[in-house]
C-alpha positions in Angstrom: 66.3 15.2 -48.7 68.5 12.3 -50.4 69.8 11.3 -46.3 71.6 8.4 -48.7 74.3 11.0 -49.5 74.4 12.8 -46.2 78.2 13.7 -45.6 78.0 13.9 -41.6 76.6 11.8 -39.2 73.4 11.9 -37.8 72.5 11.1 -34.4 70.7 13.1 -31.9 73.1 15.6 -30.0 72.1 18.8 -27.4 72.1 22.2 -28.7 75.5 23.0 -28.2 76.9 19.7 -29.4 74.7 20.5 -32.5 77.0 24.3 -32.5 79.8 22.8 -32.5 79.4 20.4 -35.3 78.0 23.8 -37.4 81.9 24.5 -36.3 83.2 21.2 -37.6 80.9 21.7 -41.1 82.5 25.0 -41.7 86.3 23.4 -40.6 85.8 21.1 -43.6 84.0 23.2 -46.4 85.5 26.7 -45.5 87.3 27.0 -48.9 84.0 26.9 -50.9 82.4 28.8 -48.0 84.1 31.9 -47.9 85.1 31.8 -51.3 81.7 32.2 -52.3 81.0 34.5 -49.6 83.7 36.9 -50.1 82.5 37.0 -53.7 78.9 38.3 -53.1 80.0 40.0 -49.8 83.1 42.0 -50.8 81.6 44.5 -53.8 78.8 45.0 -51.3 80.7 46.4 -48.2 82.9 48.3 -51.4 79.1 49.9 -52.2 78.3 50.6 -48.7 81.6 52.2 -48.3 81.2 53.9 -51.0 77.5 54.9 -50.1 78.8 56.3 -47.0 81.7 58.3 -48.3 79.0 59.9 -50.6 77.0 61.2 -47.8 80.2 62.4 -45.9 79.1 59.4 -42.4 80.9 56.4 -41.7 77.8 55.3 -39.8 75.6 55.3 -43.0 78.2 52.3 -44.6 77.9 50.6 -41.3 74.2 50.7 -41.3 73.9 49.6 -44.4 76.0 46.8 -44.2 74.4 45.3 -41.2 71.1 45.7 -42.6 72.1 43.4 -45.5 73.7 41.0 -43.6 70.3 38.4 -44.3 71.6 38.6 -48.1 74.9 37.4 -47.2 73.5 34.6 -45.1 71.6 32.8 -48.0 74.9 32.3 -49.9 76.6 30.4 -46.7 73.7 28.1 -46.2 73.4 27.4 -50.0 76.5 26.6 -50.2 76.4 24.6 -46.7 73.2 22.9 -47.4 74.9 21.4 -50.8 77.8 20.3 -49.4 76.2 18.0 -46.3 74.3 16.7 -49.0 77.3 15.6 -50.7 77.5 18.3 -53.6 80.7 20.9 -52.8 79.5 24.0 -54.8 82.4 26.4 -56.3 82.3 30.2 -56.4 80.8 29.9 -60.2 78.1 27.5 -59.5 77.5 29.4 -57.0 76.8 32.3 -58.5 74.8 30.9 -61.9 72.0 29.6 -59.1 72.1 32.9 -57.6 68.1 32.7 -58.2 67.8 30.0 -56.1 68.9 31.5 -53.5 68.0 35.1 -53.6 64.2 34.4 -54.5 63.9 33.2 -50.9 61.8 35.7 -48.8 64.8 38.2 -49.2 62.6 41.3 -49.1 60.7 40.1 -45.8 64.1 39.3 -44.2 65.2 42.8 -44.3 62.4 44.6 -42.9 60.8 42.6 -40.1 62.5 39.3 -40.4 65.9 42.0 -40.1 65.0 41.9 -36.3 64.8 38.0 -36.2 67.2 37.2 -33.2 67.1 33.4 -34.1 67.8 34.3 -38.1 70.6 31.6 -39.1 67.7 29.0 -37.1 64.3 29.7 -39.1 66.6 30.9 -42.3 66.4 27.2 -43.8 62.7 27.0 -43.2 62.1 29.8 -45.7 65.3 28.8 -48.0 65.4 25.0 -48.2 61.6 23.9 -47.5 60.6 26.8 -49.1 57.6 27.7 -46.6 56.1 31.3 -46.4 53.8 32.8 -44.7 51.3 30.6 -42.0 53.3 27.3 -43.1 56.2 28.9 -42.2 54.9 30.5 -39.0 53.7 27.2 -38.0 56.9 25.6 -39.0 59.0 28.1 -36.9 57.5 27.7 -33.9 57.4 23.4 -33.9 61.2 23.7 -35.0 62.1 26.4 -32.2 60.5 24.0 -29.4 63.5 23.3 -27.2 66.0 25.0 -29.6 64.8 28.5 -30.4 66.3 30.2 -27.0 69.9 28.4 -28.2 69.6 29.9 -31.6 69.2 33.4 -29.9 71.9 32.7 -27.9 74.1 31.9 -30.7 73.2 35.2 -32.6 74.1 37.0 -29.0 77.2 35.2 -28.8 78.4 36.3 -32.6 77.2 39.3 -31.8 80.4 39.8 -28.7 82.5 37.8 -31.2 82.2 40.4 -33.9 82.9 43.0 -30.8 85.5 41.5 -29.7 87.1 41.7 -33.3 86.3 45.1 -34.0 87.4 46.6 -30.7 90.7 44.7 -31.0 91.6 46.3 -34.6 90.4 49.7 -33.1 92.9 49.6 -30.2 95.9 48.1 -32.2 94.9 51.4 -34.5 95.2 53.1 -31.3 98.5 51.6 -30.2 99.9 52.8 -33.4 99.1 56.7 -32.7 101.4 59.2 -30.7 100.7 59.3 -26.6 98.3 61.0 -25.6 97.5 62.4 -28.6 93.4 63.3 -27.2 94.6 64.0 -23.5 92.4 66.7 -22.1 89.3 65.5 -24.4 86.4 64.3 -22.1 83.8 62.2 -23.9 81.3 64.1 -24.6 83.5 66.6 -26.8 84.6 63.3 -28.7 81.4 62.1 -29.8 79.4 65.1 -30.2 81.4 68.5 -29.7 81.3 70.3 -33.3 83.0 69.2 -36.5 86.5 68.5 -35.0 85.5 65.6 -33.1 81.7 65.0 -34.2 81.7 61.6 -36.1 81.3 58.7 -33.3 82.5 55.9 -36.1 85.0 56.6 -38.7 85.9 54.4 -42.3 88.4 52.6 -40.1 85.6 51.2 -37.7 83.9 50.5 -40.6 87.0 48.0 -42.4 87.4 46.4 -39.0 83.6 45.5 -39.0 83.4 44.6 -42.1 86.4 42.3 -41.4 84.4 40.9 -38.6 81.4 40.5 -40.1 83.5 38.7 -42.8 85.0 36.3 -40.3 82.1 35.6 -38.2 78.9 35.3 -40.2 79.7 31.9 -42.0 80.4 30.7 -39.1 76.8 31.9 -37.6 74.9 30.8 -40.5 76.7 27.2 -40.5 76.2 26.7 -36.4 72.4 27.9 -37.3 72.1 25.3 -39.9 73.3 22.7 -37.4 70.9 23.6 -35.3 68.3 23.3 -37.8 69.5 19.4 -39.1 69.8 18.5 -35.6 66.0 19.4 -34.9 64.8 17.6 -37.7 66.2 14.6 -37.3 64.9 14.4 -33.8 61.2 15.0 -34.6 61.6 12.9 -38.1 64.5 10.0 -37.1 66.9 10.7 -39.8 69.2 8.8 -37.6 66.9 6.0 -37.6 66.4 6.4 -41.6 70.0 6.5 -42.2 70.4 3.4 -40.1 68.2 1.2 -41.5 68.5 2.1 -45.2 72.5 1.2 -44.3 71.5 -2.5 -42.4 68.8 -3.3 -45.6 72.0 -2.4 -47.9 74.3 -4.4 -46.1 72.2 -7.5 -45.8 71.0 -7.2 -49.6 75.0 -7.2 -50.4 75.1 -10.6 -47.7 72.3 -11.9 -49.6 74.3 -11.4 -53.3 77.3 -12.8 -52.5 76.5 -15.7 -51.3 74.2 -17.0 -53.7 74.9 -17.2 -57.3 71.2 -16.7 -59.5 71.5 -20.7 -60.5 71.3 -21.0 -56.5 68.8 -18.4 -56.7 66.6 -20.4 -59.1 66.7 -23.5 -58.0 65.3 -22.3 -54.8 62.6 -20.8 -56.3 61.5 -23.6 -58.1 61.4 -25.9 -54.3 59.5 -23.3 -52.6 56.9 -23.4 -55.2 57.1 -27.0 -55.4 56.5 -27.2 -51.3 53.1 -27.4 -49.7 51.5 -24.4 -48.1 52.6 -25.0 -44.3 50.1 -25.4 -41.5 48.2 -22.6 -39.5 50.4 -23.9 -36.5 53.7 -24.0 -38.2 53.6 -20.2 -38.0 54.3 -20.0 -34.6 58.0 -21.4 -35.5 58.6 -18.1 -37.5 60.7 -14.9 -36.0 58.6 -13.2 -34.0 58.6 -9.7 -35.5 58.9 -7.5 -32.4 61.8 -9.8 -31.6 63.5 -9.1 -34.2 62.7 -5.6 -34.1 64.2 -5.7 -30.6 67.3 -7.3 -31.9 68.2 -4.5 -34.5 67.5 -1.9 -31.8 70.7 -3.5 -30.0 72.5 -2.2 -32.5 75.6 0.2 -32.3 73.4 2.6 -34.0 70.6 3.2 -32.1 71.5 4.2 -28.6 69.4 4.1 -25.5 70.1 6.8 -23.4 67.2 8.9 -22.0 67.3 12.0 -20.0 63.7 12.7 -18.6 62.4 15.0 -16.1 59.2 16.0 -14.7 57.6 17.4 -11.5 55.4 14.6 -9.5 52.9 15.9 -6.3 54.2 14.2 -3.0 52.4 12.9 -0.2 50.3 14.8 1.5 51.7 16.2 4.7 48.7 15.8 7.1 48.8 12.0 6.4 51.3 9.6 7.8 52.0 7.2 4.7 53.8 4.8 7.2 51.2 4.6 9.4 48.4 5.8 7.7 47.4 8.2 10.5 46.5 11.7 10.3 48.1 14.7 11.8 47.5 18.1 11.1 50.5 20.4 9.4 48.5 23.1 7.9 50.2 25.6 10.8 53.6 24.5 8.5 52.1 25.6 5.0 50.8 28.7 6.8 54.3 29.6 7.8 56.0 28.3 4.3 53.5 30.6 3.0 54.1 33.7 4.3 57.8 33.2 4.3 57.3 32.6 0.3 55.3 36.1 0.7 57.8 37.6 2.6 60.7 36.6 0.4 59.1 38.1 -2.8 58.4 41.8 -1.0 61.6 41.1 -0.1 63.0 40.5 -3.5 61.0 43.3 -5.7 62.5 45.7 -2.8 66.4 44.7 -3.4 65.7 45.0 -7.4 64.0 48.4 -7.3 67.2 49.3 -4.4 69.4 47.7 -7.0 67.5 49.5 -10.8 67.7 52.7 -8.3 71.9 52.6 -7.5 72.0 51.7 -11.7 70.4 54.7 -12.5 72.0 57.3 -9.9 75.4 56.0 -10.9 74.7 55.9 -14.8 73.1 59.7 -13.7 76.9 59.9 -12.1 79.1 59.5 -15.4 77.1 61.2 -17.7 78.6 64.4 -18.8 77.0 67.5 -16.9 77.2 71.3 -18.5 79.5 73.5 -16.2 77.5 74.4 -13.3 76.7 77.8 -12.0 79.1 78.9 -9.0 77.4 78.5 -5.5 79.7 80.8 -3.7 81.8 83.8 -5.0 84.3 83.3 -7.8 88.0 82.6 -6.6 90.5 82.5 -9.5 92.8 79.2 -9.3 96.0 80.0 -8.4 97.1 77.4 -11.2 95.8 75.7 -13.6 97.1 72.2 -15.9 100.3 73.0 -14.3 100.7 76.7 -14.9 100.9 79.7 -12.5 98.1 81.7 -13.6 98.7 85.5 -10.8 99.5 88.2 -12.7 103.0 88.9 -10.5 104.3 85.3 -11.8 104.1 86.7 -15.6 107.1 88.8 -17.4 106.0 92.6 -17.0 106.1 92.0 -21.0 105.1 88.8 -22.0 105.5 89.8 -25.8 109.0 90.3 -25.1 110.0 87.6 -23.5 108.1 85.1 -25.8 110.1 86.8 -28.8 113.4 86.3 -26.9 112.5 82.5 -26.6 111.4 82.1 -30.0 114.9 83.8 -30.8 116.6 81.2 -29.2 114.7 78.4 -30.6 112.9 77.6 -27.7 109.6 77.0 -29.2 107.7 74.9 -27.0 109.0 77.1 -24.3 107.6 79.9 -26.2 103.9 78.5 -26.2 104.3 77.7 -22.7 104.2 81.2 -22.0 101.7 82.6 -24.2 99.5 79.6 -23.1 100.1 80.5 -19.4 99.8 84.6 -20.4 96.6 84.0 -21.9 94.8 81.8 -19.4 95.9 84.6 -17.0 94.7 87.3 -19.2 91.1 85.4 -19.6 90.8 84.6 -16.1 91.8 88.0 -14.2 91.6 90.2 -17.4 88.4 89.4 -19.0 86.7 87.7 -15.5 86.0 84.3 -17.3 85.6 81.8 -14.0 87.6 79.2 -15.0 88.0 76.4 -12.4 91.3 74.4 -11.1 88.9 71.0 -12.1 88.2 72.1 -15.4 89.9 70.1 -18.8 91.1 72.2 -21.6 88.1 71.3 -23.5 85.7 72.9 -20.7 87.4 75.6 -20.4 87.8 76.4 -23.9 83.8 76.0 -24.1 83.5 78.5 -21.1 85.6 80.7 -23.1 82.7 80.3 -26.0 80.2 80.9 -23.5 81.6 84.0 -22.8 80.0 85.6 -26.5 83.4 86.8 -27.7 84.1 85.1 -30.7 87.4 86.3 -31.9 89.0 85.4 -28.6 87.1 82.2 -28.5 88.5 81.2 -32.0 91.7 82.8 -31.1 91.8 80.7 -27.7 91.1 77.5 -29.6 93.7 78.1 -31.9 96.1 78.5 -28.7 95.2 74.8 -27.1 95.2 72.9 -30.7 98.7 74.3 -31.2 99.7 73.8 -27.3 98.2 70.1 -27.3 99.8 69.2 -30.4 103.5 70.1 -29.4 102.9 68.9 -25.7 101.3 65.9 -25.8 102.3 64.7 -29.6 105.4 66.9 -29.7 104.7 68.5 -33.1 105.8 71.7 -32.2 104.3 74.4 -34.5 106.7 76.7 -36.7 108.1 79.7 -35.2 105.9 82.1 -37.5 102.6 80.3 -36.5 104.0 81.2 -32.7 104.5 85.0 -33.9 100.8 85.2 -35.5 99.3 83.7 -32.4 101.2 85.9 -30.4 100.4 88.7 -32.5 96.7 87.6 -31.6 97.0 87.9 -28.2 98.3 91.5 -28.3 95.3 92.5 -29.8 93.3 90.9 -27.9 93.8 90.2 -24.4 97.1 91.9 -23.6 97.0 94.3 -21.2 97.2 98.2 -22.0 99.7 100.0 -20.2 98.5 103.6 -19.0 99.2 107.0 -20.5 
């Protein structure tokens, strides 16, 4: 460590003070930061994009590009430890000591070291000093004392900050689609109901990630680095180091100027001249701690101190005033099995409290469409519609037709959608129910086992969400083969 060339100043600072100066380091080196970063990092996420389009997942990019998030982190803190050192790396420096850098414990960082949650803390052990194995175990864990549970801390609070980020650019995506454009789709059928809605993440929560992660994990690995020079110079004094190297340079430069070498000489030449002084002419000398004491006044070396640390009392069944004794023990009895009482007390609300968690998570999670209790009544409407036979043209073909021929098209699929949930529920004897979204009952529909009616059905609410909710209204012919659907199907036969 060359502390002579040390760009920032050290002094001993708390763990967050030590954070925000990681936030100050990357304010003044972020050009060469995330220049070099985005060089290694952007042809990466391209592969893992790429990686995942192959396989047909979005969630294979993302998994791949969080899992190599420790390679990404040795470029920032190469780059980082250079520059507080005084040496500001560009991208092609950089890049020609890639070895430096990548020979560091790389493969052990992502497998177990991948689940480190104090990474951008104990990554400098293994990258700077270079320590592997025991050395490096024993190094961790006298460099986390005090500072390891900030470092996890950190990683937790990039974690929300990345979050944040990505739910942000997922709603603005969602601000820029059509109202209520998945109305009627419960959760469940988002995530995991067949091919239509199956993939949880798509390539656009991958970008926005991707764009987090580009954001955010300089910054991590800087604020971990911080953390890291902040430690050491409180167990080795690199404040201390600094400020005496700077005192011994300023009084050398004192010393130089004001003496020119014939000075210099002469005085030589009288000091060897001179007797050897007296045993008790020593005492006249600086006294060493003194002057110790003096430099410690210093601007540089402050005094503040915060200690703290538990101390026993008095004993209770002795008066310290008075020195006589009294007995208490009946008071520690009672403190005692109030303390008792208390925890029973305590372990009882959290089990009350891990219980109401679990009956209400139990509460939201979606639930397969329960078996009737009572006999079947068929809703009398349903999203809206009059679903009794009586309310229906005597020929629903027909009228549909007429409206089509008018150019009433979302009228038209108003009344086939209405014809066929009142063909399905007193025609066919599927129980749907008043609470029911169109994706349950479409999936009672399935249940039913008839497959062309089920497909046909489906058909029916894609077409009938799309032009009510998005107002894409379909084209009069697709109207005419789903209506030509429905006579076959589920249209009722009239008696000969």
């Amino acid at each position: 460590m060359q502390l002579d060339k040390v760009a920032i100043a050290l002094r001993p600072r708390s763990a967050w003070e030590s954070v925000d100066l990681g936030v100050g380091m990357l304010r003044e080196w972020w050009r060469p930061l995330y220049a070099s970063f985005a060089v290694v990092y952007v042809p990466v996420a391209a592969a893992c994009l790429w990686a995942g389009w192959s396989a047909g997942k979005a969630w294979v990019a993302l998994l791949l590009l969080w899992w190599l998030k420790p390679l990404f982190d040795r470029v920032a803190l190469h780059v980082a430890s250079r520059a507080v050192f005084g040496e500001v790396l560009g991208v092609r420096r950089t890049l020609a000591q890639a070895l430096a850098w990548l020979g560091t414990g790389l493969a052990g960082a992502l497998t177990l070291g991948r689940i480190d949650m104090a990474r951008s803390f104990h990554l400098p052990v293994k990258q700077l000093e270079g320590q592997r194995w025991r050395a490096a175990r024993a190094r961790r864990t006298l460099l986390g004392r005090r500072t390891h549970g900030y470092a996890v801390w950190l990683t937790i609070a990039c974690l929300h900050f990345e979050a944040v980020l990505v739910w942000s650019a997922d709603m603005f995506g969602d601000f820029l689609q059509p109202a209520k454009a998945h109305e009627g789709t419960s959760i469940w059928e988002a995530m995991f109901a067949g091919a239509e809605f199956g993939n949880i993440f798509t390539y656009t929560d991958f970008c926005a990630y991707a764009a987090a992660v580009l954001v955010i994990e300089p910054l991590y690995v800087v604020a971990g680095f911080a953390l890291y020079l902040n430690r050491r110079t409180l167990l080795e004094g690199w404040d201390l180091e600094v400020a005496l190297r700077r005192i011994a340079v300023q009084r050398a430069g004192a010393v130089a100027g004001a003496a020119t070498p014939a000075v210099a000489l002469l005085a030589a030449a009288l000091l060897a001249l001179m007797p050897a002084a007296p045993a008790g002419a020593q005492t006249t000398a600086k006294d060493p701690k003194r002057e110790i004491a003096e430099v410690l006044k210093g601007p540089e070396f402050p005094h503040e101190r915060q200690t703290m640390r538990w101390q026993r009392r008095a004993s209770d069944d002795v008066d310290t005033r008075t020195g006589t004794g009294f007995d208490l023990g009946w008071l520690r009895a009672i403190g005692y099995a109030f303390a008792k009482v208390s925890e029973v007390a305590l372990w009882i609300a959290a089990g009350a409290l891990l219980a109401l968690a679990v009956w209400w998570a139990l509460r939201l999670m979606p639930r397969a469409p329960a078996a009737p209790r009572g006999p079947y009544r068929p809703p009398p409407s349903l999203f809206g519609m009059q679903l009794a036979p009586e309310t229906l043209p005597a020929d629903l073909a027909g009228a549909v037709r007429a409206l089509l021929a008018t150019e009433r098209i979302r009228e038209a699929l108003a009344l086939l959608y209405r014809g066929t949930l009142s063909a399905l529920v007193h025609g066919r004897g599927i129980e749907l129910r008043a609470s029911d979204t169109e994706g349950e009952a479409l999936a009672r529909v399935r249940a039913h086992g008839e497959a062309a009616t089920a497909q046909y059905f489906a058909e029916l609410v894609l077409r009938w969400q799309s032009a009510a909710y998005a107002r894409r209204l379909p084209a009069p012919a697709e109207v005419e083969q789903l209506l030509a659907a429905y006579s076959e199907r589920l249209a009722p036969r009239s008696a000969t």
